[in-house]
PABA-378439 format. One record per residue (C-alpha): residue in one letter; chain; x, y, z. Coordinates in nm, 2 decimals, always signed. Example, Ala and Ser with C-alpha at 12.3 -4.5 7.8 and 13.67 -1.06 7.14 Angstrom:
<lumkols>
{lumkol A,A,{+1.23,-0.45,+0.78}}
{lumkol S,A,{+1.37,-0.11,+0.71}}
</lumkols>
This chain:
<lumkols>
{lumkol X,A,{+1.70,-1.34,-0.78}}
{lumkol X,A,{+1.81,-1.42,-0.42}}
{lumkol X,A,{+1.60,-1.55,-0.17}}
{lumkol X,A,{+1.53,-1.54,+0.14}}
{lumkol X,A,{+1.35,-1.75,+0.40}}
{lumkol X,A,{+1.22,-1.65,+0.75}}
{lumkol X,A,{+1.20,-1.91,+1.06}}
{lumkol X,A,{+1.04,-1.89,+1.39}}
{lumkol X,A,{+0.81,-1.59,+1.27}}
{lumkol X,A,{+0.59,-1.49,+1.62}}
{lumkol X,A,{+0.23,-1.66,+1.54}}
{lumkol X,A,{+0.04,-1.31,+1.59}}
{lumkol X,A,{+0.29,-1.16,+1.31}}
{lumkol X,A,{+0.22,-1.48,+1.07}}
{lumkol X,A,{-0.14,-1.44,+1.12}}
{lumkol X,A,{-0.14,-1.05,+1.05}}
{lumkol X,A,{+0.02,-1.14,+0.73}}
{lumkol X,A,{-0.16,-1.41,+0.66}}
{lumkol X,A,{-0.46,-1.20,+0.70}}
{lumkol X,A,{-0.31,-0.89,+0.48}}
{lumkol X,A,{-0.22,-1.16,+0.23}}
{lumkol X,A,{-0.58,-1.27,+0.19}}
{lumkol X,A,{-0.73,-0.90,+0.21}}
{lumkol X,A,{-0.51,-0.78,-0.07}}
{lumkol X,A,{-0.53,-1.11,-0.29}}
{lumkol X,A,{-0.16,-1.23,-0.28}}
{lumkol X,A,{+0.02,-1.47,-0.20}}
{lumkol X,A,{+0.20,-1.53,+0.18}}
{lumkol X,A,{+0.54,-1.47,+0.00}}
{lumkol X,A,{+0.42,-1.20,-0.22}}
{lumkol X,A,{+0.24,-1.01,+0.03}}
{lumkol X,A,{+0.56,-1.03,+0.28}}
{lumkol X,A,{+0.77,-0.87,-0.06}}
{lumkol X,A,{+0.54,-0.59,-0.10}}
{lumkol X,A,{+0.53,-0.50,+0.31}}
{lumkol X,A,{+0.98,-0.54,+0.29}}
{lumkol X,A,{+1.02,-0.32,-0.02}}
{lumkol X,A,{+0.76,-0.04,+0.09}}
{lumkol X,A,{+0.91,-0.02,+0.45}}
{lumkol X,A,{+1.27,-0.03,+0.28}}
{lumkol X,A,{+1.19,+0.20,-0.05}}
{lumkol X,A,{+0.92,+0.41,+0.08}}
{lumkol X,A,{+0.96,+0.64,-0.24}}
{lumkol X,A,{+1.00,+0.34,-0.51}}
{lumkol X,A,{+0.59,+0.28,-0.41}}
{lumkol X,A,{+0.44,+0.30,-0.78}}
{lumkol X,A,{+0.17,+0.57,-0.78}}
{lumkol X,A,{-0.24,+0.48,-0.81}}
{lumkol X,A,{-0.39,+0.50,-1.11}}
{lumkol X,A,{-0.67,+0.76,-1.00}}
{lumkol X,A,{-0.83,+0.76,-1.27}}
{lumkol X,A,{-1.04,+0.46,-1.19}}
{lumkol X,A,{-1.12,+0.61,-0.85}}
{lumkol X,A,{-1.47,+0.84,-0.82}}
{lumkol X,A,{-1.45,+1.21,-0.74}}
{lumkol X,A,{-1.46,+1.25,-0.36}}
{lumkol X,A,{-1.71,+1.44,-0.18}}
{lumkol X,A,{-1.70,+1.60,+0.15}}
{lumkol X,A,{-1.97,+1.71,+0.32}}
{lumkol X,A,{-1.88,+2.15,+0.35}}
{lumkol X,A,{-1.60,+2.10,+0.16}}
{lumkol X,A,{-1.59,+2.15,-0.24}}
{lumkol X,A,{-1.53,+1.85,-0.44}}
{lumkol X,A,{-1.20,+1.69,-0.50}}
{lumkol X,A,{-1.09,+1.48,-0.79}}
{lumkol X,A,{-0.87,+1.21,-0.73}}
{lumkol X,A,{-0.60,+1.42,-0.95}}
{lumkol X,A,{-0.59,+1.72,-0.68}}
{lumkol X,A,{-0.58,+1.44,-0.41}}
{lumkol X,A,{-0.30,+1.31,-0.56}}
{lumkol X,A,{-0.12,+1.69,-0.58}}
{lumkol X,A,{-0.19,+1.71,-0.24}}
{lumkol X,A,{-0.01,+1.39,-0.14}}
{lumkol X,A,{+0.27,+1.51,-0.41}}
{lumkol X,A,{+0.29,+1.84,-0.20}}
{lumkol X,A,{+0.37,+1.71,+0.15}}
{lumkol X,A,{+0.64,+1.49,+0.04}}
{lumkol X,A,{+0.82,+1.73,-0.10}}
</lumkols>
């Protein structure tokens, strides 16, 4: 796998990364991989497994399950 290495990255861009690293529990490198390939492959972004998320509830609005949520998302990218 090639790689690639970055100099002279601004200080306010290495700390936002840094801190996105840290928030989603990866790795500088790793984190910097997932930001490239979903700004590059916007489509190739696996799907959430919804099924682990609770049924959302607005307030005047019927409930929603994360599989209609999902449709819905599905529906304006087509």
């Amino acid at each position: 796998m090639p790689t690639v290495i970055i100099r002279d990255v601004p200080e306010k861009t290495y700390l936002r990364l840094k801190n996105s690293a840290k928030e989603n529990r990866r790795s500088l490198a790793k984190e910097a991989l997932v930001m490239l390939e979903a700004r590059l492959n916007p489509y190739d972004v696996p799907k959430l497994d919804w099924s682990k998320w609770p049924t959302v509830r607005l307030k005047g609005k019927p409930d929603l399950s994360p599989e209609a949520i999902q449709a819905m998302i599905d529906q304006g990218r087509e």
